[in-house]
Each structure stands twice: as structure tokens, then as C-alpha cells.
C-alpha beads as a LAMMPS data file, in Angstrom:
LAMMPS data file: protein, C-alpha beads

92 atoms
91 bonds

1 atom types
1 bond types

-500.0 500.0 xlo xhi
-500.0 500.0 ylo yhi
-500.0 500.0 zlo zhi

Masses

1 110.0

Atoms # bond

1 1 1 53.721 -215.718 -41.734
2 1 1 54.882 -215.764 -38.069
3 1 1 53.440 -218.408 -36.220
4 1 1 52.989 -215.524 -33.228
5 1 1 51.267 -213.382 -35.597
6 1 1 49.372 -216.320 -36.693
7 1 1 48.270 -216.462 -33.067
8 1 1 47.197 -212.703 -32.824
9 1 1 45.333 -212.839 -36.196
10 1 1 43.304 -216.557 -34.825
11 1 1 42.747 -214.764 -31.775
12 1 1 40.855 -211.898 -33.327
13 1 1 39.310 -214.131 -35.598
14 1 1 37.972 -216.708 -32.534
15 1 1 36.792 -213.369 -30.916
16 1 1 34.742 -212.348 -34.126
17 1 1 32.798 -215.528 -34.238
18 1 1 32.213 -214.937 -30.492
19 1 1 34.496 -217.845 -29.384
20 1 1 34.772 -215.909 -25.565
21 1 1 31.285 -214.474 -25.007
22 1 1 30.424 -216.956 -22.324
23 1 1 33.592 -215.762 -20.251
24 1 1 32.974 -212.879 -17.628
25 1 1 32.846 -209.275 -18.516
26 1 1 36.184 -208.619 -17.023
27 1 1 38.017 -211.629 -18.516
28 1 1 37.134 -210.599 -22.060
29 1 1 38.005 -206.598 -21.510
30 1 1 41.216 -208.758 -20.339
31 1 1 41.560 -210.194 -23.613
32 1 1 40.811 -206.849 -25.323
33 1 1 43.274 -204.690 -23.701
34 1 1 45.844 -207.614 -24.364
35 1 1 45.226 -207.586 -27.753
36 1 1 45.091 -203.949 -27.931
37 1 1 48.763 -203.328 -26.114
38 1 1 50.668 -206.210 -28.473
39 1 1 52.740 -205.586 -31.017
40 1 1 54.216 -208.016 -33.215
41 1 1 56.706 -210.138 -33.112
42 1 1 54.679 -211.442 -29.576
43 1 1 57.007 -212.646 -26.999
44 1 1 56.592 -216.089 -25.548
45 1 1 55.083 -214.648 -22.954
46 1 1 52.358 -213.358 -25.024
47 1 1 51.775 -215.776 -26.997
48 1 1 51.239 -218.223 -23.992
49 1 1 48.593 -215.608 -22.573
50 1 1 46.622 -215.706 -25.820
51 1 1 46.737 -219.042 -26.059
52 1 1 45.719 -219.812 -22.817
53 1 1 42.198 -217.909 -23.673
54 1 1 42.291 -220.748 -26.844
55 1 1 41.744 -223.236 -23.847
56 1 1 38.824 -221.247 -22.562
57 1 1 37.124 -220.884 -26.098
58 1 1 33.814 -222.482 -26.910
59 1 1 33.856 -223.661 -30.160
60 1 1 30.338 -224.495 -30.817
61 1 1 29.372 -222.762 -34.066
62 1 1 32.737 -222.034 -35.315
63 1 1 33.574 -222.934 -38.719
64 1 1 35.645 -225.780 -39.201
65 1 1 38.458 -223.931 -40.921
66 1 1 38.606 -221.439 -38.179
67 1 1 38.820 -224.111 -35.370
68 1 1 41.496 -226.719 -37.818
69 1 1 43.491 -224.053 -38.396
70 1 1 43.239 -223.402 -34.267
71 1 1 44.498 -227.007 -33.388
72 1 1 47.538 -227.309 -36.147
73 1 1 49.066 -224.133 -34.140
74 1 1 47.965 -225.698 -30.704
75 1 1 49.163 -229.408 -31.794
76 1 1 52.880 -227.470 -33.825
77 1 1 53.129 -226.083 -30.282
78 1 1 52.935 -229.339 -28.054
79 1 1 49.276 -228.043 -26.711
80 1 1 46.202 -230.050 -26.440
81 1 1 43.837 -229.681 -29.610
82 1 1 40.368 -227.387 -29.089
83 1 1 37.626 -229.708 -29.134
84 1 1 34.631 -229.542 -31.121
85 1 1 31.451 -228.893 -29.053
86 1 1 28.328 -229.597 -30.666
87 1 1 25.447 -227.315 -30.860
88 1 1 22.832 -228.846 -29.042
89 1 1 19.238 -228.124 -30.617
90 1 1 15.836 -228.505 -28.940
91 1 1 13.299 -230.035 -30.633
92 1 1 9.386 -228.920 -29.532

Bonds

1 1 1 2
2 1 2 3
3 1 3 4
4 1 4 5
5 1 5 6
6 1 6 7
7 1 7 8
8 1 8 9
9 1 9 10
10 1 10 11
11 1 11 12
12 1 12 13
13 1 13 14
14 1 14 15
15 1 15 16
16 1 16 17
17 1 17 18
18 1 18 19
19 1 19 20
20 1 20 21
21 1 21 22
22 1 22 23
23 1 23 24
24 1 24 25
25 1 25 26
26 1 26 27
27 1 27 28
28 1 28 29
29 1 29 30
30 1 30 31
31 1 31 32
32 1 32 33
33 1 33 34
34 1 34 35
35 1 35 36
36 1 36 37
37 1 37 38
38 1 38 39
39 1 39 40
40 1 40 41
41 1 41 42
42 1 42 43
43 1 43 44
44 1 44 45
45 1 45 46
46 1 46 47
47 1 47 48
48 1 48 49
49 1 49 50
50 1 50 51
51 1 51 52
52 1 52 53
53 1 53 54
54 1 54 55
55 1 55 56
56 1 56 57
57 1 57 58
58 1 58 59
59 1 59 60
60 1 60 61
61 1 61 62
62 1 62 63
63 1 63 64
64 1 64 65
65 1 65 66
66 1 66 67
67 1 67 68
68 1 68 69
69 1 69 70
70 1 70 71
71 1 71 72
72 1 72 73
73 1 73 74
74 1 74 75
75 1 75 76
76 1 76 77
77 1 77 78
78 1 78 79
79 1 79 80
80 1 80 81
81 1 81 82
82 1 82 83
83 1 83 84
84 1 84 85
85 1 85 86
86 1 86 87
87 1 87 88
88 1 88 89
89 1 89 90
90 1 90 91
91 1 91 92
């Protein structure tokens, strides 16, 4: 598989398990209309845009295949790792 379509296809998938909704309104129509006007194979360009939402993902309560397979594109591509944040639950 192409590693840009590898990108789209994480993308979607970090947007399913609600990776962005703690970003503004208008950054994630941002990341909806890019992901809307793409078309594979993505340009550099694109894939740097994408990935540059990776850094602003949360990954608290993603699944750890979702977020490993996340950092070998992000380490393959010289870019820092997403890091795991923990779920932090209160206790009455």
C-alpha cells in the first residue's frame, strides 16, 4: 500500500475514534474538506498537512493498534512518535 494512502486511510481512521474532537469547530471542518478534496497518490504537500493534524491528535482511548500503526509511519518519516495519553478516571 502507499505509505500516502496509508496516511489518508489513518487519518480517517484517527477521526472515527474521535482523535480531533477537542480541536475547534473550524479546524476539524478544515480537516474534513481536506480530506474530502484529496485524491490519491497525496502530494508531499498533503501528506505534511494531514500529518500535521497527527500532532494535534489526542490519543486517549485509542486502541493501541490504531495509535502503533500511527507512530511506525510518523517514526518511517523522521517525525516525532504520538504519545500515549492516559485516560484519567475519577474515583467518588
Amino acid at each position: 500500500m502507499l505509505q500516502s494512502k496509508t496516511v489518508l486511510s489513518l487519518t480517517m481512521d484517527l477521526l472515527a475514534h474521535n482523535a480531533f474532537n477537542h480541536l475547534r469547530d473550524d479546524e476539524i471542518s478544515a480537516l474534513h474538506h481536506l480530506i474530502l478534496k484529496l485524491q490519491e497518490p497525496l502530494t508531499p504537500i498533503q501528506q505534511s498537512l494531514l500529518l500535521t493534524f497527527w500532532n494535534h491528535a489526542s490519543t486517549a482511548g485509542l486502541p493501541a493498534p490504531l495509535l502503533h500503526r500511527c507512530n511506525t509511519i510518523l517514526m518511517q518519516l523522521g517525525r516525532s512518535p504520538m504519545e500515549m495519553m492516559e485516560v484519567e478516571a475519577e474515583m467518588y
